[in-house]
DRENDO-1510 file (C-alpha; in Angstrom, 1 decimal, always signed):
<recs>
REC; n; res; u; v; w
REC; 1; UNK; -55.1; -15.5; -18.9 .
REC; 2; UNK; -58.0; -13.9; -21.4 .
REC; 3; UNK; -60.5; -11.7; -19.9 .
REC; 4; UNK; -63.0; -8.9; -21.0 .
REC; 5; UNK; -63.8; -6.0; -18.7 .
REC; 6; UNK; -65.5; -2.6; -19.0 .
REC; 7; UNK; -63.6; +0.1; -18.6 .
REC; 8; UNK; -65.2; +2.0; -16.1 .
REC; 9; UNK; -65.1; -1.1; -13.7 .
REC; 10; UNK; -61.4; -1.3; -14.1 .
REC; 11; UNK; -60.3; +2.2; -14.2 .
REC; 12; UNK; -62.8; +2.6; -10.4 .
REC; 13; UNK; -61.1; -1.0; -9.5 .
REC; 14; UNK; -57.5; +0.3; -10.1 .
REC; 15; UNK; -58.3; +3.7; -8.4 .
REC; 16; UNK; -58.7; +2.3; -4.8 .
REC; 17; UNK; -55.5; +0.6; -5.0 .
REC; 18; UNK; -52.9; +2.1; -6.9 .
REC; 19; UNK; -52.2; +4.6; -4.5 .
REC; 20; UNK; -50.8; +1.6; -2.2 .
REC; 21; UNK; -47.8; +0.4; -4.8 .
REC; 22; UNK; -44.9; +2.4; -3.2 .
REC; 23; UNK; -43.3; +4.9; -5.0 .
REC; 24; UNK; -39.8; +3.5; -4.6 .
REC; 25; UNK; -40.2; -0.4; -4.9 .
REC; 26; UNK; -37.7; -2.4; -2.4 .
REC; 27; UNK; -38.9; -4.9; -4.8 .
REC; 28; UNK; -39.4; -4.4; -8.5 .
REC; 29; UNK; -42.4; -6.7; -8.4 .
REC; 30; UNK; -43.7; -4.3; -6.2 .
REC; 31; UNK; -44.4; -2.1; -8.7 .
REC; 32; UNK; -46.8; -4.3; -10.2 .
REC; 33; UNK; -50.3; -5.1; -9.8 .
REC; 34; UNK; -51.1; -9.2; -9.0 .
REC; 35; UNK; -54.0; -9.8; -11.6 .
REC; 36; UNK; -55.5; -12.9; -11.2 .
REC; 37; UNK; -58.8; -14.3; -13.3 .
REC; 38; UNK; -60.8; -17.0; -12.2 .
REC; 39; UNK; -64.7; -18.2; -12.3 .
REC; 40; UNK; -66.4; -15.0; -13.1 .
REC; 41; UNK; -64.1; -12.2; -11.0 .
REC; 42; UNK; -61.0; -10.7; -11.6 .
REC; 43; UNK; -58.5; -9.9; -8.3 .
REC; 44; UNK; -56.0; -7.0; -8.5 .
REC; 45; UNK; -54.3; -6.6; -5.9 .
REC; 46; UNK; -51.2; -4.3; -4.6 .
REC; 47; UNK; -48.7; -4.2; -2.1 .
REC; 48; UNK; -45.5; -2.6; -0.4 .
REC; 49; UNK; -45.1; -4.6; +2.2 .
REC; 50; UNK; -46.7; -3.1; +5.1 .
REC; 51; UNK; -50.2; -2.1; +3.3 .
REC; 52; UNK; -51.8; -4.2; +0.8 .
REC; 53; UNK; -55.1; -4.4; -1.2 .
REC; 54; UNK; -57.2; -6.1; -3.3 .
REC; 55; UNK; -60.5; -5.5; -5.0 .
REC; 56; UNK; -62.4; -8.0; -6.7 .
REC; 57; UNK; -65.1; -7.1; -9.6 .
REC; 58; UNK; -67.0; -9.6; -11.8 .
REC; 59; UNK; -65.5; -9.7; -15.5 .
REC; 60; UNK; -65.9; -12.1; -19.1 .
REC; 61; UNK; -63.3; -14.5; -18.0 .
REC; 62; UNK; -62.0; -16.8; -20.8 .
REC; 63; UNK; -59.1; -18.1; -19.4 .
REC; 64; UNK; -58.0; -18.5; -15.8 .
REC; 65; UNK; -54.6; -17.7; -15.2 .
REC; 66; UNK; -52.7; -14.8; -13.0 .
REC; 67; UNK; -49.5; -12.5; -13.9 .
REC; 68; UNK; -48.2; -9.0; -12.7 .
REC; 69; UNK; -49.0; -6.1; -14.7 .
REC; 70; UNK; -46.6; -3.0; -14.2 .
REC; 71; UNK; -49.0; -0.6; -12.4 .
REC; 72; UNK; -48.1; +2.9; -13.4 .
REC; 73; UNK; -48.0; +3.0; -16.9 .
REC; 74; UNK; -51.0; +0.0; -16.7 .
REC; 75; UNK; -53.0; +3.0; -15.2 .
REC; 76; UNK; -51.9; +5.6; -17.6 .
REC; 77; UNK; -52.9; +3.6; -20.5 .
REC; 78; UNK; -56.6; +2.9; -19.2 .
REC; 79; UNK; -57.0; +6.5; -18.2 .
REC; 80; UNK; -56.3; +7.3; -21.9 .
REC; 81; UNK; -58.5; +4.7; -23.0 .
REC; 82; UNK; -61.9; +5.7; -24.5 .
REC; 83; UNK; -63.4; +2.6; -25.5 .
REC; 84; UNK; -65.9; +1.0; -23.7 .
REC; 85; UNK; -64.9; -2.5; -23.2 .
REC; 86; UNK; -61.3; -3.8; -22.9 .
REC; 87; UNK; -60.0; -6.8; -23.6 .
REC; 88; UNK; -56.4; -8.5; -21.9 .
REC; 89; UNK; -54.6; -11.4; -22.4 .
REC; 90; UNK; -51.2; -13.0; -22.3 .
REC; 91; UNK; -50.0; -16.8; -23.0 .
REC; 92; UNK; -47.7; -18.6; -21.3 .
REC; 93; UNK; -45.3; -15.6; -21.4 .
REC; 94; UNK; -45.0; -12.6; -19.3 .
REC; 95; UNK; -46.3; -10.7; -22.1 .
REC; 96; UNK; -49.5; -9.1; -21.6 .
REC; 97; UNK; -51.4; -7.8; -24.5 .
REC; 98; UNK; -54.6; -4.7; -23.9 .
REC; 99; UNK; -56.8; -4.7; -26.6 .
REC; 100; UNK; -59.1; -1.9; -26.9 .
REC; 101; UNK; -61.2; -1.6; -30.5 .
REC; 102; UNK; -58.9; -1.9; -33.6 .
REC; 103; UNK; -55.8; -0.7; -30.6 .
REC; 104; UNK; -53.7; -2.9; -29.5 .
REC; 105; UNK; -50.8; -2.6; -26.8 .
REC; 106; UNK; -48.3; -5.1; -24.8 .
REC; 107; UNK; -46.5; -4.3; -21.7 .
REC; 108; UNK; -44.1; -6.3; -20.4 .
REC; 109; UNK; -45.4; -8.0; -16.7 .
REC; 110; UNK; -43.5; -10.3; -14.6 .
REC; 111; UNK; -44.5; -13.9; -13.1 .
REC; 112; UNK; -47.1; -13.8; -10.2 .
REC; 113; UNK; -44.7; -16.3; -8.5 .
REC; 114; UNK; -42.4; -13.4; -6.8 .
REC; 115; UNK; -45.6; -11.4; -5.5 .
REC; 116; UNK; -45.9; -11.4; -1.9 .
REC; 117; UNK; -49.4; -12.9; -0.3 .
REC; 118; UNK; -51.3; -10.7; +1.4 .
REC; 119; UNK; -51.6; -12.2; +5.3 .
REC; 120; UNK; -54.1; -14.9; +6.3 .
REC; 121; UNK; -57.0; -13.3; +8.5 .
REC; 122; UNK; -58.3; -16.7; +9.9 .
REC; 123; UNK; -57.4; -16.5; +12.9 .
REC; 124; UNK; -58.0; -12.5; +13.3 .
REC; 125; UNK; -60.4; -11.4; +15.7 .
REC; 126; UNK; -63.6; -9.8; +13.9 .
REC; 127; UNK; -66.3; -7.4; +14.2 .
REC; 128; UNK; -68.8; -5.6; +12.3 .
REC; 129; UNK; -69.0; -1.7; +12.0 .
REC; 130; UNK; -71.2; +1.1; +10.2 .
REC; 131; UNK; -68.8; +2.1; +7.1 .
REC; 132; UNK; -69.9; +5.7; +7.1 .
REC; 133; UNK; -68.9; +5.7; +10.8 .
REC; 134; UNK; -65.6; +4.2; +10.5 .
REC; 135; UNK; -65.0; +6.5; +7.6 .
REC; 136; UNK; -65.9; +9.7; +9.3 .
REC; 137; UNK; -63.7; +9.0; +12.4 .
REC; 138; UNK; -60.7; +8.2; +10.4 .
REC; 139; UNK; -61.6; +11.4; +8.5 .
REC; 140; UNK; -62.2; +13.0; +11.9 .
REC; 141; UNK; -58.2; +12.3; +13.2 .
REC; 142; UNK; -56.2; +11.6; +10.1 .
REC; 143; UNK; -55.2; +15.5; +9.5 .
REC; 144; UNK; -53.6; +16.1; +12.6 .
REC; 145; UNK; -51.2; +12.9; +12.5 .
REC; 146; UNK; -47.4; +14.0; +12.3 .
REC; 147; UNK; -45.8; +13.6; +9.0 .
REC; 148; UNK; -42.3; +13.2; +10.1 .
REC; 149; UNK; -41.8; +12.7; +13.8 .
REC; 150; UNK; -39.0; +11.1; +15.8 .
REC; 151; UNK; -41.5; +9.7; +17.8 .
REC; 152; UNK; -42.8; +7.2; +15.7 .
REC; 153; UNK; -46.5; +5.8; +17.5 .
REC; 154; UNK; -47.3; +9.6; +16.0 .
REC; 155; UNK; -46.9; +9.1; +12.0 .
REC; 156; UNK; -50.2; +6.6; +12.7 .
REC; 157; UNK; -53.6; +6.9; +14.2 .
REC; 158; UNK; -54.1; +5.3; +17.7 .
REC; 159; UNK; -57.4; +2.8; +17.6 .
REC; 160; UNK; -58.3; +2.0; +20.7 .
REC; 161; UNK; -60.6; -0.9; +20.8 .
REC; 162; UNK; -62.3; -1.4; +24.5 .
REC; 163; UNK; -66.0; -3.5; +25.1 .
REC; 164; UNK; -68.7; -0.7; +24.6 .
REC; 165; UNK; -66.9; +2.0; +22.1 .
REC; 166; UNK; -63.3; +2.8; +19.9 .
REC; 167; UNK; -61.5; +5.8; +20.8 .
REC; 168; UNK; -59.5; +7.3; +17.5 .
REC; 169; UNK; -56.5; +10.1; +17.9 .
REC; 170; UNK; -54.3; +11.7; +15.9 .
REC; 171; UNK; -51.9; +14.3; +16.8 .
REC; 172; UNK; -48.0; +15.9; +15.9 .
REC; 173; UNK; -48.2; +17.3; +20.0 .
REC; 174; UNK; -49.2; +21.2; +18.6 .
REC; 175; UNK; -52.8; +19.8; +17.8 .
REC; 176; UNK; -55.2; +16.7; +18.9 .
REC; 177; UNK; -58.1; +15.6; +17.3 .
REC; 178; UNK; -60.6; +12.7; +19.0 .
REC; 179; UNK; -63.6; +11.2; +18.1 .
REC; 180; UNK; -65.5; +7.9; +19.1 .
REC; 181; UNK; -67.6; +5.7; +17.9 .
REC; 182; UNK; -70.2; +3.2; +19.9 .
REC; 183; UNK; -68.7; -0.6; +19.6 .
REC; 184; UNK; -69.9; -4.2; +20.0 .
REC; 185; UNK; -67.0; -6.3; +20.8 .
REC; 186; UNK; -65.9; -9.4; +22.8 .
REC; 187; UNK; -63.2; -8.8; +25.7 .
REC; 188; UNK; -60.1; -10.3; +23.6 .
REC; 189; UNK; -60.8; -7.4; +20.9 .
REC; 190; UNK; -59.7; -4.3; +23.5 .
REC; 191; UNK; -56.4; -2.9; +23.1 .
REC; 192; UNK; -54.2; -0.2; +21.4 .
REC; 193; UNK; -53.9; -0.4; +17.7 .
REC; 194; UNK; -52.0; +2.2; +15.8 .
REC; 195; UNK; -52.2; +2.3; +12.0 .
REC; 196; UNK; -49.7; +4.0; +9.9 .
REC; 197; UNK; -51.3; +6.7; +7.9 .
REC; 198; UNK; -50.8; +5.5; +4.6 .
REC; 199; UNK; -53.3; +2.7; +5.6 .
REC; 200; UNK; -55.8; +5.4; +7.2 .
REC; 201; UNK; -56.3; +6.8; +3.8 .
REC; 202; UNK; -56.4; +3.8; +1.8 .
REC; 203; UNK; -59.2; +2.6; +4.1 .
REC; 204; UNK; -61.2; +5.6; +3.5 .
REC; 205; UNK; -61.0; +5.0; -0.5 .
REC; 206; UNK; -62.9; +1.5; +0.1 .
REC; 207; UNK; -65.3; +2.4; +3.0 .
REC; 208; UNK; -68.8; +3.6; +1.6 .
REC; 209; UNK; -69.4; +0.5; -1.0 .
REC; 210; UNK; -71.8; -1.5; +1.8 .
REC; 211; UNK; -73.2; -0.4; +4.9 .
REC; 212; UNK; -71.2; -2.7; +6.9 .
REC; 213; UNK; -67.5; -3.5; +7.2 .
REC; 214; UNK; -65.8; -5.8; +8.3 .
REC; 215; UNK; -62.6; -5.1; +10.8 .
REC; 216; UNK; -60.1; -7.9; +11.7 .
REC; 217; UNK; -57.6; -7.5; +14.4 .
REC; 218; UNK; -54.3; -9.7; +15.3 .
REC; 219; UNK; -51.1; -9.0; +17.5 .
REC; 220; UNK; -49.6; -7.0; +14.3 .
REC; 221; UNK; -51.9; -6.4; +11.7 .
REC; 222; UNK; -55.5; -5.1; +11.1 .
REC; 223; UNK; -57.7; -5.4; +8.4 .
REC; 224; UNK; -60.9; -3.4; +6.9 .
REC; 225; UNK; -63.2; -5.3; +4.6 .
REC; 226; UNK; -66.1; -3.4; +2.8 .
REC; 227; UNK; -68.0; -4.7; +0.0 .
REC; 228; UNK; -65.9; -6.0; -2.4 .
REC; 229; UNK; -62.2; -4.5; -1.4 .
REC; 230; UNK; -59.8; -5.3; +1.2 .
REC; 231; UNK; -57.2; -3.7; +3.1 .
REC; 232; UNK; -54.6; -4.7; +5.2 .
REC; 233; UNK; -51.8; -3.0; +7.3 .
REC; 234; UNK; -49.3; -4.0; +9.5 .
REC; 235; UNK; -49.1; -2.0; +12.8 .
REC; 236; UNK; -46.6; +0.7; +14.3 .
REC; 237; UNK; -44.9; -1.1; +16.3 .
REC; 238; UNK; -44.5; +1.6; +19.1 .
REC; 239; UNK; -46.1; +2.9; +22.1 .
REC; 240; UNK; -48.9; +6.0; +21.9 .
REC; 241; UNK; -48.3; +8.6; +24.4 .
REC; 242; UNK; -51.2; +9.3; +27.0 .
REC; 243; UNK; -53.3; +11.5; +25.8 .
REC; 244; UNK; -55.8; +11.4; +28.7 .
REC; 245; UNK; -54.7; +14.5; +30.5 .
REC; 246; UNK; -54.7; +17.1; +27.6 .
REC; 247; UNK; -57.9; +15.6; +25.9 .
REC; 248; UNK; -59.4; +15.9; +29.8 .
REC; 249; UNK; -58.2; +19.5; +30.0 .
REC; 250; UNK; -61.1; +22.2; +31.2 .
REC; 251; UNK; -61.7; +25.6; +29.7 .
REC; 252; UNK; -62.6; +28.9; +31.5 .
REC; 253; UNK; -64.8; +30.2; +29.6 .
REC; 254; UNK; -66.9; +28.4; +26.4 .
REC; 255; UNK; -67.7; +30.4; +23.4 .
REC; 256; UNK; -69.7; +29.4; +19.9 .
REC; 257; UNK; -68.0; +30.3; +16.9 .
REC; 258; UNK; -69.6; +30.5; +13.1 .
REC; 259; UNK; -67.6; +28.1; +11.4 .
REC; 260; UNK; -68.5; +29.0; +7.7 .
REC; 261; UNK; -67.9; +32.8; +8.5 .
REC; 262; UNK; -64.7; +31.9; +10.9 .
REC; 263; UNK; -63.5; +29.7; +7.9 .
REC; 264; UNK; -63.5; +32.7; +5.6 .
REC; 265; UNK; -62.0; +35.0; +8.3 .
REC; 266; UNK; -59.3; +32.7; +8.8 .
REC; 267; UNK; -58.1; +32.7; +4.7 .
REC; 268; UNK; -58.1; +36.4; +4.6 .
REC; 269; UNK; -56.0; +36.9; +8.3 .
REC; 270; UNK; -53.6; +34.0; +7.1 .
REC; 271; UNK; -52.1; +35.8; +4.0 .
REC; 272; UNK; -50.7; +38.1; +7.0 .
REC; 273; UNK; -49.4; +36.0; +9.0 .
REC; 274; UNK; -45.6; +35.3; +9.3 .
REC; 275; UNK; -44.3; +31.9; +7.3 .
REC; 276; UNK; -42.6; +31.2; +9.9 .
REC; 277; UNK; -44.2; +31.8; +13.5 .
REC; 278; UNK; -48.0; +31.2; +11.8 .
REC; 279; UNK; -49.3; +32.7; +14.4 .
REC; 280; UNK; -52.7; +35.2; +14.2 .
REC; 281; UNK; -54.2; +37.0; +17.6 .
REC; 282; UNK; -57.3; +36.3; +18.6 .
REC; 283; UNK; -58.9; +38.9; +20.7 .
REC; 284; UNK; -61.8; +37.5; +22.4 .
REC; 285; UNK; -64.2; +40.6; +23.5 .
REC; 286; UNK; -67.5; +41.6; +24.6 .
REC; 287; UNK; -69.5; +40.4; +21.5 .
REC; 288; UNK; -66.5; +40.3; +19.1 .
REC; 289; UNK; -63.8; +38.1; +18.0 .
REC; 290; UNK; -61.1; +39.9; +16.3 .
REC; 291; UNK; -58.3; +38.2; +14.5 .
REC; 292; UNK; -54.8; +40.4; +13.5 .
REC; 293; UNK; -51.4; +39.7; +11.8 .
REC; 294; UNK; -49.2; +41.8; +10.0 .
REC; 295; UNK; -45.4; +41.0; +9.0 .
REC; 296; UNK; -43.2; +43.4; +8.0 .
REC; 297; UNK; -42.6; +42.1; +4.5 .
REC; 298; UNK; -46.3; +41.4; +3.7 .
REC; 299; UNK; -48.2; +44.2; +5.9 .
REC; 300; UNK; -51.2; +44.1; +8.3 .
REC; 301; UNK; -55.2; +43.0; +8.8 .
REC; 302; UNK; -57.8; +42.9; +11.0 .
REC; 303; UNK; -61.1; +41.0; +10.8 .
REC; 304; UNK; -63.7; +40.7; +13.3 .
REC; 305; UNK; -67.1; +38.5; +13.7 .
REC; 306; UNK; -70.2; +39.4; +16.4 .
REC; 307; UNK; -69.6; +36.3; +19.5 .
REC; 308; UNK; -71.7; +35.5; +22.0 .
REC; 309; UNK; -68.8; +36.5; +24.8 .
REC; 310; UNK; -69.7; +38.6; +27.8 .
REC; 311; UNK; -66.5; +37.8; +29.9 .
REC; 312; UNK; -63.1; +39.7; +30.4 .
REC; 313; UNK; -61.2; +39.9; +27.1 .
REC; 314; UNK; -58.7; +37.2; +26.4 .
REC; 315; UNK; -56.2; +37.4; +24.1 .
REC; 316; UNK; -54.8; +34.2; +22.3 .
REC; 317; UNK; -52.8; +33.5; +19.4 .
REC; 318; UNK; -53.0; +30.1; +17.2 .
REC; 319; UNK; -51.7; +28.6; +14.1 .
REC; 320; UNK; -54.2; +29.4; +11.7 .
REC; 321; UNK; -53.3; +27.1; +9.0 .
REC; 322; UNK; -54.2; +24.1; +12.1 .
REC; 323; UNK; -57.7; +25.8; +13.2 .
REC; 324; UNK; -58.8; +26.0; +9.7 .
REC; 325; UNK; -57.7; +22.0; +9.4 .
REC; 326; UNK; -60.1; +21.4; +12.3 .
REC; 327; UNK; -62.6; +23.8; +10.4 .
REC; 328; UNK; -62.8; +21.5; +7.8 .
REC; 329; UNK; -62.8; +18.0; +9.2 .
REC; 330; UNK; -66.3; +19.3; +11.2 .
REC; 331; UNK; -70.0; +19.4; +9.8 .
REC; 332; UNK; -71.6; +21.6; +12.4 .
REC; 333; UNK; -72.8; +25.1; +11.6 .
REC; 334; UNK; -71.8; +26.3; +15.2 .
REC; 335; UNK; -69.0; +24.4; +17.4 .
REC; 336; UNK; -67.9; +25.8; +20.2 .
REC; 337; UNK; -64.1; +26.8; +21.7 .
REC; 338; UNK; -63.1; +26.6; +25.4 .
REC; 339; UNK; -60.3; +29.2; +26.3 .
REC; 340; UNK; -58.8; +30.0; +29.8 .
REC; 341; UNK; -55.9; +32.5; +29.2 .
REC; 342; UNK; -52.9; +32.8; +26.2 .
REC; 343; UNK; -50.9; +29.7; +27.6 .
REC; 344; UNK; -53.8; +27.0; +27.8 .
REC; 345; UNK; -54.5; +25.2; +24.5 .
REC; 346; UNK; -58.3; +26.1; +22.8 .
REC; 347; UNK; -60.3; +22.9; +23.0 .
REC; 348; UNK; -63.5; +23.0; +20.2 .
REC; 349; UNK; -66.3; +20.3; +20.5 .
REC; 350; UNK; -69.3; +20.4; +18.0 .
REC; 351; UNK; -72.2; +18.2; +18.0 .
REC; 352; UNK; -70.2; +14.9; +18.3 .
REC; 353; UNK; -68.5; +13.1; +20.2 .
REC; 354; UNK; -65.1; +14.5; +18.8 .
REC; 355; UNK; -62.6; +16.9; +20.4 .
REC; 356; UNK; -60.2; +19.0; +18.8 .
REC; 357; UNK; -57.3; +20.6; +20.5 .
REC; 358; UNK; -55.1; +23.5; +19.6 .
REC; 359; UNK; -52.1; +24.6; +21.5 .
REC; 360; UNK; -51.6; +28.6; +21.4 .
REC; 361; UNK; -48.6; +30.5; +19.7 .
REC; 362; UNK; -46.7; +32.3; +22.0 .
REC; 363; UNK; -48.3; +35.8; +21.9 .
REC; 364; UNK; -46.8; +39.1; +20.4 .
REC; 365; UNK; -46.5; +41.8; +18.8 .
REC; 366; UNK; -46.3; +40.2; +15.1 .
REC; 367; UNK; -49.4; +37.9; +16.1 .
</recs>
């Protein structure tokens, strides 16, 4: 294998999949990249077993052949790298040599043989989607998945494919985010697909390169195709809890909130706020929300911004570290929160078709 490759095209080519070799390896060829060279193209590809990638990008190929390259310090030496063109080969060894100018360096890969195939998609069931759509509703959900959760449909995002539109949620059961996108889709596509959250952000590395992509679904995997990268993840296999009554949940009252100005509020209340219970009191009254929190190691503050409220005041306490997620995964200047009382989660909606929900802190005197 001989090829000659930019290094600009590799170093974005190994960016959108490096991330996907796992950090501890149940296989050591796992910690490899796959590099194959054939025709014109060059395939890297990576893999831990339940999410693997590959990219393809067009290369000086001199001599087909395919070997694993150890990934991490592969990816360490081409960010060093300052020359423009690089140049690697190995023989019939599992030596590869990277030439780059009058520098020369050999690392030590492994045969491609032991590298596990990524799935056949043949037989998947297929549609097209808007890649800056798909992106933003991943973007949308992804933050309020559960890390680390007994329950383990919620370490993923729920996809829920049906004829006219998919339905994506993420939540850790203190906070639900929702969004939808309009669909195209034949009858045997509908159904429940929850991808684990590794794969969620992987997918949002390669969406963006076309305007379409490509999404294949089987019984246990799904894949994401756009431009010249691929993605593939094997499913949670677990059932997502019903989320229809909460997500359905009505508010009292509706108020519109600045979210630049709430944003800023929020990071000067939070260094208040209690490590612990994360809670900050929001005091919802004629024309003014006002936020507080003290602790008695750190001290108190109060803030306050003019609201369009002319109701009864309602107090509330939430987490402020989770409103300020949902701050940041919406565009809107404005969105709006629906309150009822201090037990009754806050539901915001903005321009969208997404819904963010927030369930209170219980309500005291260190709030």
């Amino acid at each position: 294998m001989k090829f000659v490759i930019s290094r600009s095209e590799l170093s974005d080519l190994i960016k959108k999949i490096q991330n996907v070799v796992p950090q501890n390896p149940p296989m050591p060829i796992l910690s490899h990249f796959l590099v194959e060279a054939d025709g014109d193209e060059l395939v890297f590809t990576a893999s831990d077993l339940t999410v693997g990638a590959s990219c393809r990008v067009k290369a000086k190929v001199l001599e087909r052949g395919a070997l694993s390259i150890p990934s991490k310090r592969f990816c360490q030496l081409i960010r060093e790298l300052t020359d423009t063109q690089i140049e690697v080969f190995s023989d019939e060894s599992t030596m590869v040599e990277i030439q780059a100018g009058s520098s020369i360096f050999r690392l030590h890969g492994m045969d491609k043989e032991g590298y596990p195939a990524l799935p056949d998609l043949n037989e998947a069931i297929r549609f097209s989607v808007e890649s800056s759509v798909l992106k933003e509703c991943l973007y949308r959900t992804c933050f309020a998945v559960a890390k680390d959760d007994s329950r383990y449909a919620l370490t993923g995002i729920l996809m829920r494919i049906e004829p006219e539109k998919a339905t994506f949620v993420g939540t850790d059961g203190k906070r639900l985010a929702k969004t939808e996108m309009p669909l195209s889709t034949t009858s045997e596509a509908t159904g429940d697909y929850v991808l684990p959250l590794k794969a969620v952000d992987e997918i949002m590395k390669i969406l963006g390169e076309e305007e379409t992509a490509t999404v294949y679904l089987t019984e246990d995997k799904v894949g994401v195709e756009s431009g010249s990268s691929l993605l593939i993840t094997k499913l949670i296999a677990d059932d997502y809890p019903d989320f229809t009554q909460i997500a359905n949940s009505n508010s009292e009252v509706e108020v519109s909130l600045h979210r630049e100005e709430l944003m800023t509020l929020l990071r000067q209340i939070s260094l208040f706020a209690d490590e612990e219970a994360r809670s900050v009191r929001f005091s919802f009254t004629p024309g003014e929300l006002i936020l507080t929190a003290n602790t008695a190691e750190v001290g108190e503050g109060t803030v306050s911004m003019p609201i369009n409220f002319s109701s009864e005041s309602i107090e509330i306490a939430f987490n402020p570290h989770y409103f300020q997620d949902i701050l940041r995964h919406t565009r809107d200047e404005t969105l709006q929160i629906g309150i009822s009382d201090p037990f009754s989660p806050g539901v915001l909606t903005d321009s969208t078709d997404s819904l963010f929900i927030l369930m209170p802190m219980r309500l005291n005197h260190d709030a």
